[in-house]
C-alpha positions as CSV (number, residue, x, y, z in Angstrom):
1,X,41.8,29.5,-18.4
2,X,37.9,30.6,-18.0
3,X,35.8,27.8,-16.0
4,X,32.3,27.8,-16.7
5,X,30.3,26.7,-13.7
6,X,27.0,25.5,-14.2
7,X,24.6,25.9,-11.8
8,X,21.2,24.4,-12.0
9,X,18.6,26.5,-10.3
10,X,14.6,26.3,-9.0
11,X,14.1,28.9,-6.6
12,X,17.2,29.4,-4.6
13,X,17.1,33.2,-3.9
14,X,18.3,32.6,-0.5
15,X,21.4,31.0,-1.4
16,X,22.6,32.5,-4.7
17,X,24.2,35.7,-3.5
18,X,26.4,33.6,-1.3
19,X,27.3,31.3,-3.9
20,X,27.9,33.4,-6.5
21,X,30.0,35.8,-4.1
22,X,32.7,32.6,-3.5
23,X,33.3,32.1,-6.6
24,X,37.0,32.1,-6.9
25,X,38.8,34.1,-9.3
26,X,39.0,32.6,-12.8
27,X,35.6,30.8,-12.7
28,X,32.5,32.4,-14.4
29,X,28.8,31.5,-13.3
30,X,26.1,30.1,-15.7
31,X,23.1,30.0,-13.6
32,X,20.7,27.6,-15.7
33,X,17.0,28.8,-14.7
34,X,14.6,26.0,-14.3
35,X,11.4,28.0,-13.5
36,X,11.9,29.9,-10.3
37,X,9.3,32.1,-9.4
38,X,11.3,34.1,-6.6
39,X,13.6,36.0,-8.9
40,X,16.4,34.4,-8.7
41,X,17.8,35.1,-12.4
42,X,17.3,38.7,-11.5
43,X,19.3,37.9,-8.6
44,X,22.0,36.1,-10.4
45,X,21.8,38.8,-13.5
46,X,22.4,41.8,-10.6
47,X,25.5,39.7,-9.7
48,X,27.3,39.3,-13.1
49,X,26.1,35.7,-13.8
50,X,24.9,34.8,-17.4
51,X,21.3,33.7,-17.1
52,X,19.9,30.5,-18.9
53,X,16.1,29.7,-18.8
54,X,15.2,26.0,-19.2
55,X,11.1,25.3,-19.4
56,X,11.3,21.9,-19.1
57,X,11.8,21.0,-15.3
58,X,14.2,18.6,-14.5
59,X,17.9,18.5,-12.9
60,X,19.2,16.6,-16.0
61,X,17.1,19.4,-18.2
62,X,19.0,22.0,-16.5
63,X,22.4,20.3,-16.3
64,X,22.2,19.6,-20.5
65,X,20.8,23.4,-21.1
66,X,23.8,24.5,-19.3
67,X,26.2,22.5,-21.2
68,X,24.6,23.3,-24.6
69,X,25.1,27.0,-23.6
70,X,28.5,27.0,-22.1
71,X,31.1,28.5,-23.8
72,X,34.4,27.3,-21.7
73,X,36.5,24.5,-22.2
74,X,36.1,23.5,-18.8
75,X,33.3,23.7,-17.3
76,X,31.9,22.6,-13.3
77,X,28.3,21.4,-12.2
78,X,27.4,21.7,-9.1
79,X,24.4,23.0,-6.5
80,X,23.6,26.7,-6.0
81,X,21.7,25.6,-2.8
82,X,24.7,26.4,-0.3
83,X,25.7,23.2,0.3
84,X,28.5,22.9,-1.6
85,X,31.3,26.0,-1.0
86,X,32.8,27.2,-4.4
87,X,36.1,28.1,-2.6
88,X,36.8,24.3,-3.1
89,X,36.3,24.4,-7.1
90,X,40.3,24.6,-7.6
91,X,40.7,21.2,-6.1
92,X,38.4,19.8,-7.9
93,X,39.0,21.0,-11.2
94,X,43.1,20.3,-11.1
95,X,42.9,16.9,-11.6
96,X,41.6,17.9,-15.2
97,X,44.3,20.8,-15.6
98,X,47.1,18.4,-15.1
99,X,45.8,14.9,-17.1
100,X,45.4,13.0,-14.2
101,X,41.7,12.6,-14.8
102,X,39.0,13.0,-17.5
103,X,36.2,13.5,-14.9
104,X,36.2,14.3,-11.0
105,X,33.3,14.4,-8.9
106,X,33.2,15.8,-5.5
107,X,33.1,13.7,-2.3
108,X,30.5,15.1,-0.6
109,X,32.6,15.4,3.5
110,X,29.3,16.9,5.6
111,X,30.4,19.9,7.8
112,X,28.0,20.5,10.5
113,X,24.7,18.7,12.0
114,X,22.4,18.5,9.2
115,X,24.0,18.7,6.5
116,X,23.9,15.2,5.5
117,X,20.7,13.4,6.5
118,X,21.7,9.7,7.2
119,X,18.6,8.4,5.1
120,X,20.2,10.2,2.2
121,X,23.4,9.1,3.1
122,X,22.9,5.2,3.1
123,X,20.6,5.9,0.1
124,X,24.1,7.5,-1.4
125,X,26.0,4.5,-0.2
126,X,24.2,1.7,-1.2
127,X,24.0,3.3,-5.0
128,X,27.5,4.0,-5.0
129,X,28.1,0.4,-4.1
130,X,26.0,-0.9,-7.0
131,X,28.2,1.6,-9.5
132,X,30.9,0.0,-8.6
133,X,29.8,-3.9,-8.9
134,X,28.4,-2.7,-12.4
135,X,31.1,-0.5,-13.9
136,X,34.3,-1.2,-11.8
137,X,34.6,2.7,-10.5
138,X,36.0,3.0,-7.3
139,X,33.1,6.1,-6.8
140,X,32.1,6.9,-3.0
141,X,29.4,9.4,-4.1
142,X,27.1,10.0,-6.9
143,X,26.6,13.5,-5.6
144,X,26.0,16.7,-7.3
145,X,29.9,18.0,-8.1
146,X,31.2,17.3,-11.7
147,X,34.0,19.0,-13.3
148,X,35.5,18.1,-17.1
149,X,35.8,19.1,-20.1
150,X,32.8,20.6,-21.6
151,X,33.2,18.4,-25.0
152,X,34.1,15.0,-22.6
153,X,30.6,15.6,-21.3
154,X,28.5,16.4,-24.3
155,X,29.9,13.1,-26.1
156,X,28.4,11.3,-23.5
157,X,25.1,12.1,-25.2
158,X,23.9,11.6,-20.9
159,X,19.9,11.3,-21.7
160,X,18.1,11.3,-18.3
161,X,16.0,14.5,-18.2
162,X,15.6,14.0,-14.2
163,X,17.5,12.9,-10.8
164,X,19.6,10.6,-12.8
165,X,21.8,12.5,-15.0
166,X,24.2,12.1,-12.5
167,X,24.7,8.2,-12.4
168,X,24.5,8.2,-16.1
169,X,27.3,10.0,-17.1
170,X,29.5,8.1,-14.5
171,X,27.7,4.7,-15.9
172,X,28.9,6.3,-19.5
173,X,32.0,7.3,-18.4
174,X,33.1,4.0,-17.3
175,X,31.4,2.4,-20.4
176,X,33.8,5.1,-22.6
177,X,37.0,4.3,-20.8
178,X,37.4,7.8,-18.9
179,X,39.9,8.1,-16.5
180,X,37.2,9.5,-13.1
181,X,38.8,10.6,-9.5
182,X,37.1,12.1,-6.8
183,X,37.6,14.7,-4.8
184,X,36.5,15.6,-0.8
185,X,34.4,18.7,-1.1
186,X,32.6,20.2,2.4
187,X,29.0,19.4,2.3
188,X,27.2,22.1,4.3
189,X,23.7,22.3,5.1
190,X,21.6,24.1,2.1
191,X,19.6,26.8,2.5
192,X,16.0,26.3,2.3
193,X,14.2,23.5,1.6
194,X,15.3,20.5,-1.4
195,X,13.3,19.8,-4.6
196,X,14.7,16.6,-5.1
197,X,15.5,15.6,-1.4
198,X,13.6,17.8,0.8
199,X,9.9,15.8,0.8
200,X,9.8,11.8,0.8
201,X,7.9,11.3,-2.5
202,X,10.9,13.8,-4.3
203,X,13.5,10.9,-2.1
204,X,11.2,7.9,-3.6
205,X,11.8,9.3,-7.3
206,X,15.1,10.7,-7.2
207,X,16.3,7.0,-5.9
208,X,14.2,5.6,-8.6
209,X,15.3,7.9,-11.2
210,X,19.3,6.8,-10.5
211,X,18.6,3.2,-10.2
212,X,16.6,3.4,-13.6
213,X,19.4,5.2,-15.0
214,X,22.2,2.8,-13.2
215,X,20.8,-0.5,-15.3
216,X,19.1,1.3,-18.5
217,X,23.0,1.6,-19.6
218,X,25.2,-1.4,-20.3
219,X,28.3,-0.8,-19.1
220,X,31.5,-1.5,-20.8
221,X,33.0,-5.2,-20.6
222,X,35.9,-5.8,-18.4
């Protein structure tokens, strides 16, 4: 089977060849193009990755372009910043492969100083912590690693155009009665600078953008 990985992308020239280089066998790059200016479609194009431009900017605009234009049954999300290491993909895609689970997300495990700035981290905890209270998932992370079915993910009709597509679909997932694992992934530290993380007003609004999208969505009763 062909996995699709879907990789959102603003200006990560510096990372891409890397990324796209890992992949393991079997899994086929989508880079979804969300108005770099430092070439790096071209980049991904020179590399054998299919090329997806999205104009409105957003990580949940990219992440839903890249859906709408996959093609595989299964497809992955995750960052093309270097932080994430493709070569553990596999793991986190079997849990689909054998029916264990109808969504995994990746445990972010930091490897090396840096990687995973405490501020970020408690910021990660504390949001994890409310997912749980609210939807009864047992989720340590509500990082940047998704893997499922392509069709599993589109009927969650996720909304959020910003920083928190991720907490919806696990708020949605829980409210639809999907079966969601996670996985330990390495979390190394990116290449270059964040545009979500890397500045403290893009920190304000991407912890505002996944609380907004944590209570917007009623979750399912239990």
């Amino acid at each position: 089977m062909t996995i699709e990985v879907i990789l959102p992308c603003l200006n990560e020239a510096d990372a891409l060849p890397w990324v796209l280089d890992r992949l393991p066998l079997g899994y086929r790059a989508l880079v979804v193009d969300n108005g770099s200016t430092d070439g790096s479609a071209e980049i991904a194009r020179a590399r054998g990755a299919r090329t997806v431009a999205v104009e409105q900017r957003g990580y949940g605009s990219a992440c839903h372009a890249g859906l709408a234009a996959a093609t595989a049954e299964l497809v992955v999300i995750m960052d093309c910043d270097g932080s994430i290491d493709p070569v553990d993909l596999p793991a986190v895609v079997r849990p689909i492969l054998t029916g264990e689970a109808d969504l995994v997300v990746g445990r972010r495990m930091p490897r090396g100083r840096g990687a995973y700035p405490w501020t970020l981290r408690l910021a990660n905890a504390a949001l994890a912590f409310q997912l749980g209270r609210r939807t009864g998932l047992m989720i340590m992370d509500c990082g940047p690693v998704r893997a499922a079915r392509r069709t599993t993910l589109l009927a969650l009709q996720v909304e959020d155009r910003r920083s928190g597509y991720p907490v919806e679909t696990l708020v949605k997932a829980a409210a639809a009665g999907l079966h969601v694992q996670q996985v330990d992934v390495d979390y190394l530290r990116r290449r270059g600078r964040s545009k979500v993380t890397g500045t403290p007003l893009g920190a304000v609004r991407a912890i505002r953008d996944s609380r907004e999208a944590l209570h917007r969505i009623k979750p399912a009763a239990r």
